[in-house]
DSSP file (Angstrom, degrees, kcal/mol; ACC not computed):
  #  RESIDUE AA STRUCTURE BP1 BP2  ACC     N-H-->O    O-->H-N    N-H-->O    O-->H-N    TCO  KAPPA ALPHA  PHI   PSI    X-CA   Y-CA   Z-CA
    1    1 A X              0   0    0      0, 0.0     2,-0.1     0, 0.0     3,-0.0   0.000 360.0 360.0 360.0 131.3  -16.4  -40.5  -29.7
    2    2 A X        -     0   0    0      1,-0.1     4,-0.3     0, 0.0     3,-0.1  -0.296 360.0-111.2 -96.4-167.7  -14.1  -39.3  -27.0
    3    3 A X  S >  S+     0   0    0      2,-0.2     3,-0.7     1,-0.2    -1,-0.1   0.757 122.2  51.0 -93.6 -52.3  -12.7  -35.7  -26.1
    4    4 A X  T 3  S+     0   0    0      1,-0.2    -1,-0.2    -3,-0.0     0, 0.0   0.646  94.0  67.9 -56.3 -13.2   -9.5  -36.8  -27.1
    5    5 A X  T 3  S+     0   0    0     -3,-0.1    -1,-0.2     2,-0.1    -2,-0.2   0.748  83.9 105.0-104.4 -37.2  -10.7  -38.2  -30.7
    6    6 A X    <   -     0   0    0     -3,-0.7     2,-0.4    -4,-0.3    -3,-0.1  -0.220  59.5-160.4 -70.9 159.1  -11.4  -34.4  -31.5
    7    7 A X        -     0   0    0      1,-0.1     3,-0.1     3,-0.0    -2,-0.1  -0.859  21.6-104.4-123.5 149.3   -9.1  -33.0  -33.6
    8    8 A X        -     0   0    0     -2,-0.4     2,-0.2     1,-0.1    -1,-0.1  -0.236  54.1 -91.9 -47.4 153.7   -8.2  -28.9  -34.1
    9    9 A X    >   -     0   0    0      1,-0.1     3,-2.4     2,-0.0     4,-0.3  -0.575  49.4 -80.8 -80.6 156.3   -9.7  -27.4  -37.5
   10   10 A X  T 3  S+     0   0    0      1,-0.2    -1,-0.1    -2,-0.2    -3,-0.0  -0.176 117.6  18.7 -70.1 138.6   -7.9  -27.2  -40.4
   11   11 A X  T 3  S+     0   0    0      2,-0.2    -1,-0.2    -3,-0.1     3,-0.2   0.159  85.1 118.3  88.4  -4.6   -5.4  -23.9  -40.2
   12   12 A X  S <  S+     0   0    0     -3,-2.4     2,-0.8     1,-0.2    -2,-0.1   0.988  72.5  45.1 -50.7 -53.4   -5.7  -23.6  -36.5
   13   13 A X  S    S-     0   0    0     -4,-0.3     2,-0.4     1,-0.0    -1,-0.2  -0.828  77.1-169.7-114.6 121.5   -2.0  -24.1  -36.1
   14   14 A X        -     0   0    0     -2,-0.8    -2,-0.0    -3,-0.2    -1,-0.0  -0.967  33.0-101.2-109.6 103.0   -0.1  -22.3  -38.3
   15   15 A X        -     0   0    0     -2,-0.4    -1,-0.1     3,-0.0     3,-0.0   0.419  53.2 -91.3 -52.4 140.1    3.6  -22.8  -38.8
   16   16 A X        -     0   0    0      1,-0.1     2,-0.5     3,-0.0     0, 0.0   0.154  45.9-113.8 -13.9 154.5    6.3  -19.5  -36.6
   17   17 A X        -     0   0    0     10,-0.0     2,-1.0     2,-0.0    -1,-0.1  -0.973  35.4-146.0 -88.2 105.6    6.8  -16.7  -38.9
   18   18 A X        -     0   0    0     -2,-0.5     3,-0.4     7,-0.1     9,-0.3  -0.683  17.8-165.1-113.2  80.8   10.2  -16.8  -39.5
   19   19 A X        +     0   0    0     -2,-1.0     9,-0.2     1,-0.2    13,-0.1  -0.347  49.5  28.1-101.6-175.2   11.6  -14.1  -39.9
   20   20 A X  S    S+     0   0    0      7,-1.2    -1,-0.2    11,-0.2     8,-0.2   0.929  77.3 143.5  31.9  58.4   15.2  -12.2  -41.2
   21   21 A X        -     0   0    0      1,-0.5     7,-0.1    -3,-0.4     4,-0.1  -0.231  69.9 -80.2-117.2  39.0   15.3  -15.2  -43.3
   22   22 A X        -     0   0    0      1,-0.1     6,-0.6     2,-0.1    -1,-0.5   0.038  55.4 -86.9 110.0 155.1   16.6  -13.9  -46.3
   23   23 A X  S >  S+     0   0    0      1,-0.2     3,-0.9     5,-0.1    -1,-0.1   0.608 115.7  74.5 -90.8  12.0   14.1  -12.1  -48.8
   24   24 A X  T 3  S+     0   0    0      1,-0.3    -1,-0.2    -3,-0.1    -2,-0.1   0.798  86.6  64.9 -80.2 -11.8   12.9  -15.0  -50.6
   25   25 A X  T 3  S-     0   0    0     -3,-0.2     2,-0.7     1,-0.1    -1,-0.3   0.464 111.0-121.0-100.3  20.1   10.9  -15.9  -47.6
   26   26 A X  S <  S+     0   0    0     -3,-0.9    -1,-0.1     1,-0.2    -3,-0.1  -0.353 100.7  78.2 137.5 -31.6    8.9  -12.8  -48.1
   27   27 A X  S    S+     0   0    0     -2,-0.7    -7,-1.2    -9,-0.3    -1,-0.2   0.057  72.2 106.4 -64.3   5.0   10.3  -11.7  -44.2
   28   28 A X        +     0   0    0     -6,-0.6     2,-0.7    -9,-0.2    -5,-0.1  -0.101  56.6  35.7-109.4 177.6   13.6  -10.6  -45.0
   29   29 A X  S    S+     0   0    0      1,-0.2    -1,-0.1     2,-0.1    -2,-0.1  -0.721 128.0  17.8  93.0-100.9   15.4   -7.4  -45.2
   30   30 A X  S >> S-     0   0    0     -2,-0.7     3,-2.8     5,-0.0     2,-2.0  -0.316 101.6-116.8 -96.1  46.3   13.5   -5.4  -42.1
   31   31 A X  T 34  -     0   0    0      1,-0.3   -11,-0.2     2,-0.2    -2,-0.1   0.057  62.1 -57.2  70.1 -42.4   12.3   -8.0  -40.6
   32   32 A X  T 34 S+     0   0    0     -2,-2.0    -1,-0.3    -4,-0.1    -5,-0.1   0.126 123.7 106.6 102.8  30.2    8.4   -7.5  -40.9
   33   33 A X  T <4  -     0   0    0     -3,-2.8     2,-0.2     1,-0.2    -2,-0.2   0.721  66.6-149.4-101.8 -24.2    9.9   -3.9  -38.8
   34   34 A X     <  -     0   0    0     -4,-0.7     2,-0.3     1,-0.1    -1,-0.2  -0.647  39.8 -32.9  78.8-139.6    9.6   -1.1  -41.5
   35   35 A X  S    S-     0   0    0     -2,-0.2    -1,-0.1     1,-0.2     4,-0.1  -0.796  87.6 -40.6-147.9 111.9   11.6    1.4  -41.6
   36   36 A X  S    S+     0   0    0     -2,-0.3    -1,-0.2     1,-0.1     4,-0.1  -0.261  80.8  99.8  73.4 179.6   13.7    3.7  -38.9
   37   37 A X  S >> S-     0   0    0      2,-0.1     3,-2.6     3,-0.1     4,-0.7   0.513  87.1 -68.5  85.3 160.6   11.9    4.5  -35.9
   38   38 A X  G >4 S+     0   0    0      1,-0.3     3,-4.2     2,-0.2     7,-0.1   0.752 127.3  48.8 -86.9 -73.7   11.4    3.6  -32.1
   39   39 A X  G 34 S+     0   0    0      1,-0.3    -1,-0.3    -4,-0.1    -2,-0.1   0.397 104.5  61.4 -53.1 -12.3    9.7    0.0  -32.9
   40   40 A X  G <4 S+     0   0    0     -3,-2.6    -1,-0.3    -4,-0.1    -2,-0.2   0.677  87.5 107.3 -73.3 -27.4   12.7   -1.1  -35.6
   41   41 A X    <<  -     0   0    0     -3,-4.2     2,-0.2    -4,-0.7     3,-0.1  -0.099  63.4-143.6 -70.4 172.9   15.2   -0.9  -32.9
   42   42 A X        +     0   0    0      1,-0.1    -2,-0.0     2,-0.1    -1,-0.0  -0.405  60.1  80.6-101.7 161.0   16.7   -3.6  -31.3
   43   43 A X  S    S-     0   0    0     -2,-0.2    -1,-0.1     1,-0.1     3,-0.1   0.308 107.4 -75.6  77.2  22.7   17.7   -3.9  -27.4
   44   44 A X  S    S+     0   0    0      1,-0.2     2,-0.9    -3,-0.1    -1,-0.1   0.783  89.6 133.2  88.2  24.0   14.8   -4.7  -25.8
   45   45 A X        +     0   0    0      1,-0.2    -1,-0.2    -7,-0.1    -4,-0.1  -0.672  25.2 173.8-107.5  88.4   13.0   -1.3  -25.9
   46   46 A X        -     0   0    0     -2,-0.9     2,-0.3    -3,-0.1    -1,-0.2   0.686  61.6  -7.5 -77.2 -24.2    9.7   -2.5  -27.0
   47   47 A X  S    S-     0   0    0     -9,-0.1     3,-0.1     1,-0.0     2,-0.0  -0.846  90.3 -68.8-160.1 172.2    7.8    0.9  -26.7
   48   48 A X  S    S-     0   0    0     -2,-0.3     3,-0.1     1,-0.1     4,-0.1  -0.169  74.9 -62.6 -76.3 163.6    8.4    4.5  -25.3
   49   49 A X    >   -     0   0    0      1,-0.1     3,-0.6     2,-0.1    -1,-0.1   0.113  57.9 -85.0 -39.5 161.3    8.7    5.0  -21.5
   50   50 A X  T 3  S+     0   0    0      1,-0.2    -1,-0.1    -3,-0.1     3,-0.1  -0.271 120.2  23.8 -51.8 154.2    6.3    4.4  -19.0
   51   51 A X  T 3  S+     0   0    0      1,-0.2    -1,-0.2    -3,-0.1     8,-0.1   0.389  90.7 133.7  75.1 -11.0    3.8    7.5  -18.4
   52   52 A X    <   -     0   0    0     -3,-0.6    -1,-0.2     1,-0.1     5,-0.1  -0.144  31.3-178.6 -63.8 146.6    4.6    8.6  -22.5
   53   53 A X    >   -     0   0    0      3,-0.2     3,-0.6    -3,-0.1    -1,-0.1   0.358  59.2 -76.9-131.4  10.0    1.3    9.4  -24.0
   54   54 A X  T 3  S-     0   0    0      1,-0.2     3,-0.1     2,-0.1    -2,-0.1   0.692  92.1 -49.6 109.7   2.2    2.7   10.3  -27.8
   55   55 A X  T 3  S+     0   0    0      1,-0.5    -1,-0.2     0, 0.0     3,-0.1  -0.102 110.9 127.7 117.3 -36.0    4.0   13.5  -27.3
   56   56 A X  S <  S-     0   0    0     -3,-0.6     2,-0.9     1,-0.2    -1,-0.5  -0.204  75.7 -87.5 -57.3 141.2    0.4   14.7  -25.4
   57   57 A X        -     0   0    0      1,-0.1     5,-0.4    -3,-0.1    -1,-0.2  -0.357  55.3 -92.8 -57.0 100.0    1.3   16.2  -22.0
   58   58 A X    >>  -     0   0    0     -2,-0.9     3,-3.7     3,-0.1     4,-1.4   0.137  13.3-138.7  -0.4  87.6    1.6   13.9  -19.4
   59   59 A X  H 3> S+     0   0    0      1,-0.4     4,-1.6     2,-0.3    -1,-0.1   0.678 110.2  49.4 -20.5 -69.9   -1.0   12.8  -17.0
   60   60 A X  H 34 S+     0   0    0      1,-0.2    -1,-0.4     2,-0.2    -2,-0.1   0.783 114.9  46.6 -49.5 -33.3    1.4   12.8  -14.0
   61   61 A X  H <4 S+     0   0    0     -3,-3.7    -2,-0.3     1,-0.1    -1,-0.2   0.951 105.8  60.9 -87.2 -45.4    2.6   16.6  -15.2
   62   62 A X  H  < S+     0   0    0     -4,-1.4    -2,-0.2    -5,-0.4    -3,-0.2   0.792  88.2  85.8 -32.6 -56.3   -1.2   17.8  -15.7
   63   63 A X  S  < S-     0   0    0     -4,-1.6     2,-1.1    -5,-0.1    -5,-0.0  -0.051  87.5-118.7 -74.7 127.1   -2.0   17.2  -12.0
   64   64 A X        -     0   0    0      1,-0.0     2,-0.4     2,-0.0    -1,-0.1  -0.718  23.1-144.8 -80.5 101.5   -1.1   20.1   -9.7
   65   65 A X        +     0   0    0     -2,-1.1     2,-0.3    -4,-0.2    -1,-0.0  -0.480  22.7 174.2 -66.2 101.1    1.5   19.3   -7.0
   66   66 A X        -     0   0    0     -2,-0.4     2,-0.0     0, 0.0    -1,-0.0  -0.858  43.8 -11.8-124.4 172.7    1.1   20.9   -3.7
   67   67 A X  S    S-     0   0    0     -2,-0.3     2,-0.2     1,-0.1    -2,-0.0  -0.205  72.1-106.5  51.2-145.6    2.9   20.5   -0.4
   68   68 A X        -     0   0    0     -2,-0.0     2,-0.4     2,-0.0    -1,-0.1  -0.885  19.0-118.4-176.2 167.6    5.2   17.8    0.2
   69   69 A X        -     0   0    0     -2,-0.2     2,-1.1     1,-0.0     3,-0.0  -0.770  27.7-133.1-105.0 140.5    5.0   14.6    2.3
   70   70 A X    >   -     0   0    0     -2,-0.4     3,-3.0     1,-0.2    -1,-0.0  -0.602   4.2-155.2-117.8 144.8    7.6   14.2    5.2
   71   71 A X  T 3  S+     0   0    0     -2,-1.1    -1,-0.2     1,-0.3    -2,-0.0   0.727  83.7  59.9 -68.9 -17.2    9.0   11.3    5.4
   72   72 A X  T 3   +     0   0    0      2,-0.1    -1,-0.3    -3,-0.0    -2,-0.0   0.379  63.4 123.5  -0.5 -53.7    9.6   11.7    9.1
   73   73 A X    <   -     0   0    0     -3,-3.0     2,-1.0     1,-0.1    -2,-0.0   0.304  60.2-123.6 -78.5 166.8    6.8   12.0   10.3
   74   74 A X        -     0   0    0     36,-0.0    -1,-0.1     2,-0.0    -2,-0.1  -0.714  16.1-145.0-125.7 122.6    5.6    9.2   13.4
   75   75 A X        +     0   0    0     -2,-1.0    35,-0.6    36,-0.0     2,-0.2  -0.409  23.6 175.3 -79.6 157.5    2.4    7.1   12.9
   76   76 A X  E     -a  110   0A   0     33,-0.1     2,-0.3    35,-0.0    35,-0.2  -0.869  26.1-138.0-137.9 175.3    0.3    6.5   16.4
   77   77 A X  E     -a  111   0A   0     33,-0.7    35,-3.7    -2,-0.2     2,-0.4  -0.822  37.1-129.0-137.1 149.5   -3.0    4.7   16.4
   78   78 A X  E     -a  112   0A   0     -2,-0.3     2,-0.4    33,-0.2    35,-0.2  -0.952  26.1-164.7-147.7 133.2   -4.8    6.6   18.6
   79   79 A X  E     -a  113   0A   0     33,-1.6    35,-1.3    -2,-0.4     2,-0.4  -0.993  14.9-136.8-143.0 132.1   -7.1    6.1   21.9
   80   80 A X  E  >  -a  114   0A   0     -2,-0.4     4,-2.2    33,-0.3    35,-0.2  -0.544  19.5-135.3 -78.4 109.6   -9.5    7.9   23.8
   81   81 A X  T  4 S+     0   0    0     33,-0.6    36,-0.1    -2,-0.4    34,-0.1   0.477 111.9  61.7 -70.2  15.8   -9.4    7.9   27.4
   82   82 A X  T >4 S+     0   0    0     34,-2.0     3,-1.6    35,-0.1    -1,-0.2   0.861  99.3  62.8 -63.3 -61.4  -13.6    7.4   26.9
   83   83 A X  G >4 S+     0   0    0     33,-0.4     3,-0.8     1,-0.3    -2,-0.2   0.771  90.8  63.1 -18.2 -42.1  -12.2    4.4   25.3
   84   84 A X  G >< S+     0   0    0     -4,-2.2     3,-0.7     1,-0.2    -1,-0.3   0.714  70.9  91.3 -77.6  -3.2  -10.6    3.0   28.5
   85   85 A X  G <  S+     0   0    0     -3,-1.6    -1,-0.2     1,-0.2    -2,-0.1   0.837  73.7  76.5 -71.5 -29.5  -13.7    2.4   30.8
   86   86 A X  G <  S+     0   0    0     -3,-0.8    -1,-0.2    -4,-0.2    -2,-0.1   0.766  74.3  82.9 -35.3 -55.5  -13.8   -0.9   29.5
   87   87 A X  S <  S-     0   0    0     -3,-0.7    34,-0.2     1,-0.2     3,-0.1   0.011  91.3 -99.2 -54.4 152.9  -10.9   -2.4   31.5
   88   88 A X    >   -     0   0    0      1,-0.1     3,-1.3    33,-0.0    -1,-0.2  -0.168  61.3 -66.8 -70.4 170.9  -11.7   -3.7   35.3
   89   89 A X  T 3  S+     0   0    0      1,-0.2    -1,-0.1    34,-0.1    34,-0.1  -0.433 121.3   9.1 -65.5 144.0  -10.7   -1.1   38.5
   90   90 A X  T 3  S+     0   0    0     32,-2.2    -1,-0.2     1,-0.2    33,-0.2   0.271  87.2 161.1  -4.3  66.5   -7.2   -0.9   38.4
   91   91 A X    <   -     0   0    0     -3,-1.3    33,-2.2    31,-0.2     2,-0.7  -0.128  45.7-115.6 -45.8 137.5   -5.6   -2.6   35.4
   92   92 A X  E     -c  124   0B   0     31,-0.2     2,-0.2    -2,-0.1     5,-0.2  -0.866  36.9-153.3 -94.8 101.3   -2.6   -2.5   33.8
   93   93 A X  E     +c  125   0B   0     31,-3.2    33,-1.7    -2,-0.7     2,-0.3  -0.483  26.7 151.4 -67.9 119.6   -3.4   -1.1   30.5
   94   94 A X        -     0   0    0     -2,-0.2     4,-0.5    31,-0.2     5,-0.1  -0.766  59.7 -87.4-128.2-152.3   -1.1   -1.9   27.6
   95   95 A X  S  > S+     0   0    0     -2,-0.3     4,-1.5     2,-0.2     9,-0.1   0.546 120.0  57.0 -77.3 -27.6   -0.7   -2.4   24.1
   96   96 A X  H  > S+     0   0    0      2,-0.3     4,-1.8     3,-0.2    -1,-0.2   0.975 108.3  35.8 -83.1 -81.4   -1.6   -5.7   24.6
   97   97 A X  H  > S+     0   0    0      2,-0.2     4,-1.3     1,-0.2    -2,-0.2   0.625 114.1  60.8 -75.9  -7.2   -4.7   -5.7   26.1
   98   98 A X  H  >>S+     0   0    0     -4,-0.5     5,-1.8     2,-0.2     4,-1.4   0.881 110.1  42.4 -86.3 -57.0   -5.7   -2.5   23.9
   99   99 A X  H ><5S+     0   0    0     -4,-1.5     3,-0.8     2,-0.2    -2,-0.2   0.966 114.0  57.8 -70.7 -39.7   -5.2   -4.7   20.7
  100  100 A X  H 3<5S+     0   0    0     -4,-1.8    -1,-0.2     1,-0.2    -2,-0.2   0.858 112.5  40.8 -30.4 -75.3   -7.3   -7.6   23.2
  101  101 A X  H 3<5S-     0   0    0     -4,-1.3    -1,-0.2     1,-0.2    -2,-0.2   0.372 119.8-114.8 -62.8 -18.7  -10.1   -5.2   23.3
  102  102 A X  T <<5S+     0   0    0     -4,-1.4    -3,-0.2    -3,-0.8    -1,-0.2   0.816  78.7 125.9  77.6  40.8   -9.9   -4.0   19.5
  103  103 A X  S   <S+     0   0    0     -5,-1.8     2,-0.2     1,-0.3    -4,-0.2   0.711  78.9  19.8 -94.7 -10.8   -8.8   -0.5   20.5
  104  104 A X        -     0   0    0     -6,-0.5    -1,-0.3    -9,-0.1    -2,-0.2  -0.958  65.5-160.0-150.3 151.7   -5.9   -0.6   18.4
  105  105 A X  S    S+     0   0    0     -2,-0.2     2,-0.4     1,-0.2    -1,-0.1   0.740  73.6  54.5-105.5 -26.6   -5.2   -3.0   15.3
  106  106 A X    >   -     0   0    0      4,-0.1     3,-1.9     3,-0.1     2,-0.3  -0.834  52.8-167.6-125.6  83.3   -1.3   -3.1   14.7
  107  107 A X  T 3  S+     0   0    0     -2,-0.4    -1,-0.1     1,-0.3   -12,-0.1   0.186  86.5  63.5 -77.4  21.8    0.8   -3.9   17.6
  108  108 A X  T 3  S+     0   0    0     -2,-0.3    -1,-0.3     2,-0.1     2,-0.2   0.620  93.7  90.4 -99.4 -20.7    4.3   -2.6   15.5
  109  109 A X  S <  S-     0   0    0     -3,-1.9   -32,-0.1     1,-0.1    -3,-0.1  -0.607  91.3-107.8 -82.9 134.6    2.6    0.8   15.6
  110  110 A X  E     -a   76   0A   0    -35,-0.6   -33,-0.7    -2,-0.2     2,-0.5   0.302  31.1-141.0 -40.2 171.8    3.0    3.4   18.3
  111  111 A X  E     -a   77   0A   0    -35,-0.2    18,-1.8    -4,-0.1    17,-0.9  -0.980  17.0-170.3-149.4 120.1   -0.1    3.8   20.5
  112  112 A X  E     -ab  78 129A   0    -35,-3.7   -33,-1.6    -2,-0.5     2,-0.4  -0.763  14.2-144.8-104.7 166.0   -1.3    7.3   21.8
  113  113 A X  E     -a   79   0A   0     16,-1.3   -33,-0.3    -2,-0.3     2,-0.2  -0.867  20.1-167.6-138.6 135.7   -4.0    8.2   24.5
  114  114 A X  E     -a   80   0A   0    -35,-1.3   -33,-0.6    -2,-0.4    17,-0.2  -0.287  25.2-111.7-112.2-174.4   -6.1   11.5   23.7
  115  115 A X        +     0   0    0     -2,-0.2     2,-0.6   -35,-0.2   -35,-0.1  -0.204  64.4 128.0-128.7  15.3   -8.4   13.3   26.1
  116  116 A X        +     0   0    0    -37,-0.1   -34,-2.0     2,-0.0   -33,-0.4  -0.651  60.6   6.2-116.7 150.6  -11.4   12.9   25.0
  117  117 A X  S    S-     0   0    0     -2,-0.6     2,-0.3   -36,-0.1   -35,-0.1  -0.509  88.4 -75.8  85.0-151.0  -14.2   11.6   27.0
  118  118 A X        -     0   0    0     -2,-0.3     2,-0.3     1,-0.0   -33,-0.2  -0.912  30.9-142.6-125.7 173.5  -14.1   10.9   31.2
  119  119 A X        -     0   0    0     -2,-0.3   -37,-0.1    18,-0.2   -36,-0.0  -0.911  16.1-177.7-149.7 124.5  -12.6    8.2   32.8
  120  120 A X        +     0   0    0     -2,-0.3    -1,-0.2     2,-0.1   -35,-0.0   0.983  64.6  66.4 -82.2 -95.1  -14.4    6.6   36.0
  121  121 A X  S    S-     0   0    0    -34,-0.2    22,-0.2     1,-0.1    20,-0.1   0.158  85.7-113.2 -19.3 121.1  -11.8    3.8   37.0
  122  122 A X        -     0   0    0     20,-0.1   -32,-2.2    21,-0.1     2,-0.4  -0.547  45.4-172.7 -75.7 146.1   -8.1    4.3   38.3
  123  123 A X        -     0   0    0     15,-0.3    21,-2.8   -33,-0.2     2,-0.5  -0.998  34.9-149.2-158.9 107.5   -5.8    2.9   35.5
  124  124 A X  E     -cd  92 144B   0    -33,-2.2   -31,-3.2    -2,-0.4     2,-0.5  -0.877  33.7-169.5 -91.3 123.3   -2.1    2.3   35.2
  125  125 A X  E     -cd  93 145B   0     19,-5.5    21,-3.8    -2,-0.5     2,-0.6  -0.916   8.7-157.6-112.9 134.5   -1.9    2.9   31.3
  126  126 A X  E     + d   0 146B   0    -33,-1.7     2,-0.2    -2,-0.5    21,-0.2  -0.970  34.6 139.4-109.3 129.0    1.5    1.9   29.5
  127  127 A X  E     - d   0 147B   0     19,-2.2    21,-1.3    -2,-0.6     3,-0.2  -0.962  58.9-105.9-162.8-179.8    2.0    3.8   26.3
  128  128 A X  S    S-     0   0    0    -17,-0.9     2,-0.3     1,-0.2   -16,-0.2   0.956  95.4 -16.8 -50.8 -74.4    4.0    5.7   23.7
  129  129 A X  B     -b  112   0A   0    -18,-1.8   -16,-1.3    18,-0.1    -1,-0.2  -0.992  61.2-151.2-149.4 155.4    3.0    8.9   24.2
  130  130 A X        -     0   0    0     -2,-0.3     2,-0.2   -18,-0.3   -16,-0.1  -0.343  22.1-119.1-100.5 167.2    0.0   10.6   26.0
  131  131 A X        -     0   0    0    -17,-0.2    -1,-0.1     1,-0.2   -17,-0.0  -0.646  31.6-115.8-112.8 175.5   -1.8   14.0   25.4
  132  132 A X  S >> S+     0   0    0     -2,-0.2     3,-3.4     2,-0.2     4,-1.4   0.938 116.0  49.7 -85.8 -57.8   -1.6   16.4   28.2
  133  133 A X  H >> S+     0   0    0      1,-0.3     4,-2.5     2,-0.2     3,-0.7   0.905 105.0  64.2 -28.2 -45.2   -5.7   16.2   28.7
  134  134 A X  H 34 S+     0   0    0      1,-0.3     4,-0.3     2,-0.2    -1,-0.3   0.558 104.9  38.0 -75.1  -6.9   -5.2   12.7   28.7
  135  135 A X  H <> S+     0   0    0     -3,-3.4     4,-0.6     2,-0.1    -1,-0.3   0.723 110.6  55.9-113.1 -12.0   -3.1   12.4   31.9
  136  136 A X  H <X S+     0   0    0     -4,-1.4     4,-1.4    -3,-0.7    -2,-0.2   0.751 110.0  52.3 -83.3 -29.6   -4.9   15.1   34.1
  137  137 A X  H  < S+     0   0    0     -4,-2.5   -18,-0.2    -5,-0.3    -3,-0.1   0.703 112.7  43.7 -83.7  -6.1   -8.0   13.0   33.4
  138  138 A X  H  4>S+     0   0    0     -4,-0.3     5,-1.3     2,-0.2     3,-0.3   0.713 114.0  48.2 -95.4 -15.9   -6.2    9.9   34.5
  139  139 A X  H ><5S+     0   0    0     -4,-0.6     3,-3.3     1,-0.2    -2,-0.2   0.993 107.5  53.7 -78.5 -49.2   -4.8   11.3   37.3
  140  140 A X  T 3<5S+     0   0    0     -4,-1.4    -1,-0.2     1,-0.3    -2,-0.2   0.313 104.9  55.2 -47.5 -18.7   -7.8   12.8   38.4
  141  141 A X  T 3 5S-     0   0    0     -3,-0.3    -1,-0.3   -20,-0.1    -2,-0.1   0.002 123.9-100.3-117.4  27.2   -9.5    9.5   38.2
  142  142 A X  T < 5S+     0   0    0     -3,-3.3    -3,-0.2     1,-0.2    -2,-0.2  -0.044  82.9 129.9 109.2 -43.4   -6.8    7.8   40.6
  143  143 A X      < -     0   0    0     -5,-1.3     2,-0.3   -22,-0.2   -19,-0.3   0.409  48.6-147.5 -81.2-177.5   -5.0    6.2   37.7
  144  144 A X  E     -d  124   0B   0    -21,-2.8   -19,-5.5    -3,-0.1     2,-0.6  -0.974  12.7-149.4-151.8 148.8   -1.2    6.4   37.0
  145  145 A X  E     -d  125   0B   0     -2,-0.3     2,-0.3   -21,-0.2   -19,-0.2  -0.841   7.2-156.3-144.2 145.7    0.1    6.4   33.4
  146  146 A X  E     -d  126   0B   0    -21,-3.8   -19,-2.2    -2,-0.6     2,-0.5  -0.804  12.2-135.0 -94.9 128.1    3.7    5.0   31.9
  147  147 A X  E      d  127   0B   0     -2,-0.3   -19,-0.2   -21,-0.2   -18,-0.1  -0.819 360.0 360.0 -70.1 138.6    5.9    5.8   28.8
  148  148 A X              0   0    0    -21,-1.3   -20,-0.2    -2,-0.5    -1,-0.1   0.530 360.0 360.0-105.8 360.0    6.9    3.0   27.3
């Protein structure tokens, strides 16, 4: 006996329903639909909106809404001018060699420098934008720094 030699059991496949075929064929009239209401209609509307819960108040309306988000607003990925000792005595720091180093992950996103921690090594740093700490300690340690 092969895999192919089996055969389905008897009533597994069982002929379409066919329906609005008249009422001798036991489907007619409404269809196997009823009568009036959302699920008789016709156009494609198979069920009530998304988010409808029966009448029950919405999930999405329960939930308390505060603030608001601005759409504005400008992402930086953000580095610490602890962060920077890494590079040799006076590099030229960019975006590029911060995503080398794994200081930053996404080289379409802006790149900021913060103030926190020291920096030993004089440093020409190109980036987006700087914090004010973050340029008195690179100046102060020789270094020179670019907006890009």
């Amino acid at each position: 006996m092969k895999l192919s030699d089996i055969g389905l059991p008897k009533g597994a496949n069982r002929p379409k329903k066919r329906i609005g075929r008249g009422s001798g064929s036991g489907h007619g009239k409404t269809s196997c639909r009823g009568h009036k209401g959302l699920k008789s209609r016709s156009g494609g509307h198979g069920g009530p909106r998304l988010g409808f819960e029966g009448g029950q108040m919405p999930l999405i309306r329960r939930i308390p809404k505060r603030g608001f988000t601005n759409k504005f607003k400008k992402a930086f990925q953000v580095v610490n001018v602890g962060d920077l000792n890494k590079f040799r005595k006076d590099a030229v720091v960019s975006k590029v060699e911060l995503l080398q180093e794994n200081l930053v992950k996404n080289p379409k996103i802006s790149v900021k420098i913060l103030g926190d921690g020291e920096i030993t090594k004089p440093l020409t740093i190109k980036a987006n934008n700087f914090s004010k700490t973050a340029v008195e300690k690179i100046e102060k340690a020789g270094g020179k720094t670019e907006i890009i």
